[in-house]
C-alpha positions as CSV (number, residue, x, y, z in Angstrom):
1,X,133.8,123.6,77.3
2,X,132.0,125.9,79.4
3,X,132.6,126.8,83.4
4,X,129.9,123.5,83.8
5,X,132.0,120.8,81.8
6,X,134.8,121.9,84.1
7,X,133.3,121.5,87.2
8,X,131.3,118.1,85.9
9,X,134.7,116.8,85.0
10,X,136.2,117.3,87.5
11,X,133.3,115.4,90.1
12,X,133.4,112.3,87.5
13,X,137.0,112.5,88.0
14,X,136.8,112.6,92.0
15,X,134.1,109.9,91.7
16,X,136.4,107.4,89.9
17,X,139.0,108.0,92.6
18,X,137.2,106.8,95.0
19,X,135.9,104.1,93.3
20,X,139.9,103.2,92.4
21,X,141.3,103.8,95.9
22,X,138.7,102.6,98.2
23,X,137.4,99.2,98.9
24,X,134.0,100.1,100.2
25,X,132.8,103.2,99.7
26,X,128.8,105.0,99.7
27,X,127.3,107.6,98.8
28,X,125.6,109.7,101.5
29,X,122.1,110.4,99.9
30,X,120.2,113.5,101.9
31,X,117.6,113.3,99.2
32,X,118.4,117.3,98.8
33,X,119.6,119.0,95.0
34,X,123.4,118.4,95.8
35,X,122.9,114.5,96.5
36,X,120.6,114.1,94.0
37,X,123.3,115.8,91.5
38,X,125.9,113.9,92.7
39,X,124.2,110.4,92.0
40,X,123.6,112.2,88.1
41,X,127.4,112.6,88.1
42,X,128.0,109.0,89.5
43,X,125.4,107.9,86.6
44,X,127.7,110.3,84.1
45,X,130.7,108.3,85.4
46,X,129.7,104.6,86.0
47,X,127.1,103.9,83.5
48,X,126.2,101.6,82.0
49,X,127.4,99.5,84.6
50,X,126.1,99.4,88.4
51,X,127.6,101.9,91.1
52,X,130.3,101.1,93.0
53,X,128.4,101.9,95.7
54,X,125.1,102.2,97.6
55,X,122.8,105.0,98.3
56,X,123.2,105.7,102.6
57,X,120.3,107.5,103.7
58,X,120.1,108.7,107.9
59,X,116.6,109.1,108.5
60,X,116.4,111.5,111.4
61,X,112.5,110.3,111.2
62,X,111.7,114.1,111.3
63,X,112.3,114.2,107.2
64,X,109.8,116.0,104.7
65,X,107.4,113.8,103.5
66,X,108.2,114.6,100.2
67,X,112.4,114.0,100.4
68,X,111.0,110.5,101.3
69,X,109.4,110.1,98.3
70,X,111.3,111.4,96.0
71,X,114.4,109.2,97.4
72,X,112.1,106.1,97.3
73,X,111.3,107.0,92.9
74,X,115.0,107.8,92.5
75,X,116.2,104.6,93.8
76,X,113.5,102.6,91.8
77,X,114.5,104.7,88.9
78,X,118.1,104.3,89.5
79,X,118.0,100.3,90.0
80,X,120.8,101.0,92.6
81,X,121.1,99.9,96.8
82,X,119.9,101.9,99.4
83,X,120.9,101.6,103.0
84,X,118.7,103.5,105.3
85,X,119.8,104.1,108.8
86,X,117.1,105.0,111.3
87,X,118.0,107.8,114.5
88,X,115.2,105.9,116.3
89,X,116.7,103.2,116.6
90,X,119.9,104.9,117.9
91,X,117.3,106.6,120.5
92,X,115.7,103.0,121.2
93,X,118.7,101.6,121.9
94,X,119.8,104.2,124.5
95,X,122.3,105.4,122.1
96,X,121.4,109.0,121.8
97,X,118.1,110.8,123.8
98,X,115.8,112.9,122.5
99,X,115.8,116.3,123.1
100,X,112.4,118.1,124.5
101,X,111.0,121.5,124.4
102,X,109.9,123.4,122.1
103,X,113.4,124.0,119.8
104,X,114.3,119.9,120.0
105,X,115.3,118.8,117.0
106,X,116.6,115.1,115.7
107,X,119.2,116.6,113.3
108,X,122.5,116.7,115.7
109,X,121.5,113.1,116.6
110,X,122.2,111.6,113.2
111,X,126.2,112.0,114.3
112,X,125.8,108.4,116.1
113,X,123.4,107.1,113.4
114,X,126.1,107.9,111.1
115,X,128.8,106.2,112.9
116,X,127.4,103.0,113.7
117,X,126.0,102.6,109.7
118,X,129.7,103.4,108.7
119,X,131.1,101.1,111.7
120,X,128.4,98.2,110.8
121,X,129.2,97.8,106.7
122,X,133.2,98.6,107.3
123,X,132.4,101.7,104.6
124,X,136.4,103.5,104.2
125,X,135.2,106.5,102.3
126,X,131.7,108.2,102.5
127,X,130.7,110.6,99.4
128,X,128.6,113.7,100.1
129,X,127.1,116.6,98.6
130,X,128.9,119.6,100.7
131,X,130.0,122.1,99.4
132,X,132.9,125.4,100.3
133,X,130.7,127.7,99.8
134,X,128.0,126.8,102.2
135,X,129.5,127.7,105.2
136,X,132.9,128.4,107.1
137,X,133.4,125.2,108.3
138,X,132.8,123.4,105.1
139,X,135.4,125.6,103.7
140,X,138.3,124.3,105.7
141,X,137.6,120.8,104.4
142,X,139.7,119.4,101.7
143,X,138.0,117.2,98.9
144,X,139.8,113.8,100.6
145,X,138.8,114.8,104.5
146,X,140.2,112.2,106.4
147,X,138.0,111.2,109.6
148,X,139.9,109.1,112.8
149,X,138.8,106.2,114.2
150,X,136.6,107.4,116.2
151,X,134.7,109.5,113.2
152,X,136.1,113.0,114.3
153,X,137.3,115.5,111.9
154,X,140.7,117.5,113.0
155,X,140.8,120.9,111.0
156,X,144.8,120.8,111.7
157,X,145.3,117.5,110.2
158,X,144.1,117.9,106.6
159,X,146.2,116.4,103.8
160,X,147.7,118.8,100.8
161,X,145.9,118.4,97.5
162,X,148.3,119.6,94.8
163,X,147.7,119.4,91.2
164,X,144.0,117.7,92.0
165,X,146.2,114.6,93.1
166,X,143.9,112.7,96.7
167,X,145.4,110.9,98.8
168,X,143.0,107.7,100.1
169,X,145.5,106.2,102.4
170,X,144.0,105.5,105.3
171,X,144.9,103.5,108.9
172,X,142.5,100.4,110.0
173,X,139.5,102.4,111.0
174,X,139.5,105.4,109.9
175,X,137.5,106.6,106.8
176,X,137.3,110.0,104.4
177,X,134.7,112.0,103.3
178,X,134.7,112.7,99.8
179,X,133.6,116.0,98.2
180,X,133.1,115.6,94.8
181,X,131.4,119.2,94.5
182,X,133.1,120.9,97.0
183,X,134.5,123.3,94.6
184,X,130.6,124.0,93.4
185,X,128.4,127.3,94.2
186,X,125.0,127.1,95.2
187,X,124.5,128.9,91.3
188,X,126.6,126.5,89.9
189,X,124.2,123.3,91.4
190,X,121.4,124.7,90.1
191,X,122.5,126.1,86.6
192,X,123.6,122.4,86.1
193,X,120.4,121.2,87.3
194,X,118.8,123.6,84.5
195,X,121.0,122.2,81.3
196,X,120.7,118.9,82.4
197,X,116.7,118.8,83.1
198,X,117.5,117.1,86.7
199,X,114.4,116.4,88.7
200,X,114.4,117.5,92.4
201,X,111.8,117.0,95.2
202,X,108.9,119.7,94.7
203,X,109.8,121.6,98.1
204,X,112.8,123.2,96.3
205,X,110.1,125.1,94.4
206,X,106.9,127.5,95.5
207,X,104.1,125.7,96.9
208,X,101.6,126.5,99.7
209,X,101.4,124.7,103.4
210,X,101.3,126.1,106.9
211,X,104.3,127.5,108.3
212,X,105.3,129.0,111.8
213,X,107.5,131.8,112.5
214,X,110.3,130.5,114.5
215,X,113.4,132.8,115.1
216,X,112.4,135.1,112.5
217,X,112.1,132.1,109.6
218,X,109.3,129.9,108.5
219,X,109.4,126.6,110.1
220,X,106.5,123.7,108.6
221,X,104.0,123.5,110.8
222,X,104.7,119.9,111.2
223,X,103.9,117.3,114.3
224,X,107.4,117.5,114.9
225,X,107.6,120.8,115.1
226,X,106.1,121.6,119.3
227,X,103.6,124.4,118.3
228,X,102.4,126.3,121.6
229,X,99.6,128.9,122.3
230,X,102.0,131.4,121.4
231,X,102.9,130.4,117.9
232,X,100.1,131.2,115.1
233,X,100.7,129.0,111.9
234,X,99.6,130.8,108.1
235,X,99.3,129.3,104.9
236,X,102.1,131.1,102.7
237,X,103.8,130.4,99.6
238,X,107.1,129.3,100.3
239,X,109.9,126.9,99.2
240,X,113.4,125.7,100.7
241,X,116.4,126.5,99.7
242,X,118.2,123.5,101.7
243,X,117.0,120.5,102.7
244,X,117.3,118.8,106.2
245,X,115.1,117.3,109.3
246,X,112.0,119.6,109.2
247,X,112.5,120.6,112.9
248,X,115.7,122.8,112.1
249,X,115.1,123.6,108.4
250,X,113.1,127.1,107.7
251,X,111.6,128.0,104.4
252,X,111.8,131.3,102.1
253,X,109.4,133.4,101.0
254,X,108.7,132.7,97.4
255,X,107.0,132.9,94.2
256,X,109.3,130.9,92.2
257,X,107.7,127.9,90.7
258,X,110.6,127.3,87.7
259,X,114.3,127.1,87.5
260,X,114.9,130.4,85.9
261,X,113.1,132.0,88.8
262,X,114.8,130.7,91.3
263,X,118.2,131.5,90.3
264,X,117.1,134.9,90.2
265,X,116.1,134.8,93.7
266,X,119.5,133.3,94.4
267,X,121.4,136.0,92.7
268,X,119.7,138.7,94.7
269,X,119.6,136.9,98.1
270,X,122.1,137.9,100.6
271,X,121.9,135.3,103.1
272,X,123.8,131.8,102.4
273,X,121.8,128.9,101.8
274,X,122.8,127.8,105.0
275,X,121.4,130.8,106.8
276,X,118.0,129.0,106.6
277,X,119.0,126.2,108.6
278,X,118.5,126.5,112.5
279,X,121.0,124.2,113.6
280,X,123.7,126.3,112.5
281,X,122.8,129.2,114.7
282,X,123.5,127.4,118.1
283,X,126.3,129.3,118.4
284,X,129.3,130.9,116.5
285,X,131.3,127.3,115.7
286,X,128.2,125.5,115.7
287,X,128.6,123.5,112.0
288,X,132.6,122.7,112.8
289,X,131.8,121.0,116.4
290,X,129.5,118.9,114.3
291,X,132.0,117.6,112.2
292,X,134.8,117.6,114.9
293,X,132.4,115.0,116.5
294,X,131.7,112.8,113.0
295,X,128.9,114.9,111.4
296,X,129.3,115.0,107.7
């Protein structure tokens, strides 16, 4: 067994947890590469039967295009439920308002979406693709991160995990977030995706479309996006190493149009994954007040 098998075995083994301990869990699908591996590991562990679970999608409404798509094929392809929960309904309802200017973005306002699609099919344990090594905040989190019942995350009150053994006991209420790859580098995901031929959405690779330079990154010149007099938009070859809403997700320079490629790119980057998303950079703490307030 290489490094791989471990890690793989050990997300089938997290997966089947949940599925043991929990009465209704789901799968939070971003429609990014670590969601998209995580529902090949839930295919590695379940099949041939059915998923113990749906696919739970929050559509900020600001998504790529081609996230959209690619979720729609998987989910044909798959045969399995999807549950899409819509920010603009949360902003209809007066849940949540919009922000304005020219850096709004949807993506905080998916916390409430979030909520109320956990709150409204009673789901006790949420699966997601996060991983320790994407950011500070993420590393704090346990595999079995327990979540009040309100949704919030409390740094101080995570649960020991000796000897790989989780602990899904839970009040009326409250849920966890599972992290099946939390133990996973941003290498790792995509040297798996390599041996096992795993198809993503075609952002993750080079490809030309207008961009804006926002903050020193490449934003897609989208609708979303408010461009102003001052902004000028190019056609460059670019690709994204993260996926989120488009209005707080920038792209990278790049030429890499294979797998092989862009793990060399990764090797020799210096900046996180993360470091491409905007939403992080509000301020020092920016990804842990997130989660404090339910964010995944």
């Amino acid at each position: 067994m290489d490094y791989l098998d471990h890690l793989e075995a050990e997300a089938i083994y997290i997966l089947r947890e949940v599925a043991g301990q929990f009465e209704r869990p789901a799968l939070l699908f971003s429609g990014g590469k670590d969601s998209i591996t995580l529902v090949h590991l839930a295919k590695k562990a379940f099949r041939p039967g059915k998923f113990p679970f749906p696919l739970v999608h929050i559509d900020t409404g600001h998504n790529f295009p081609e996230t959209i798509a690619f979720r729609d094929w998987l989910v044909e392809q798959t045969g399995e439920r999807l549950i899409v929960g819509y920010v603009q309904d949360s902003i209809d309802a007066g849940k949540v308002v919009e922000q304005r200017g020219k850096h709004a973005s949807r993506n905080a306002l998916q916390t409430v979406t979030l909520l109320d699609t956990i709150s409204q099919h009673g789901f006790d344990a949420c699966i997601g693709g996060a991983r320790r090594d994407e950011e500070k905040a993420r590393a704090k989190e346990r595999i079995f991160s327990v979540r009040d019942d309100f949704g919030q995350w409390d740094p101080k009150r995570q649960r020991p995990e000796l000897w790989n053994i989780f602990n899904g006991r839970i009040e009326k209420g409250e849920n966890v977030r599972v992290f099946p790859i939390s133990n996973w580098t941003e290498l790792d995901v995509w040297n798996y995706i390599k041996r096992e031929q795993i198809a993503l959405p075609s952002i993750y690779f080079s490809h030309h479309r207008d961009v804006v330079l926002r903050n020193g990154q490449w934003m897609a010149a989208d609708p979303a996006l408010q461009i102003d007099a001052e902004d000028t938009v190019v056609h460059k070859s670019v690709r994204f190493r993260t996926v989120g809403d488009m209005t707080c997700t920038a792209a990278v320079d790049s030429e890499a149009t294979e797998i092989d490629t862009i793990i060399a790119e990764i090797r020799a980057s210096t900046v996180s994954e993360r470091g491409a998303r905007m939403d992080d950079k509000v301020s020092e703490a920016a990804m842990e007040d997130r989660k404090k307030q339910g964010y995944f």
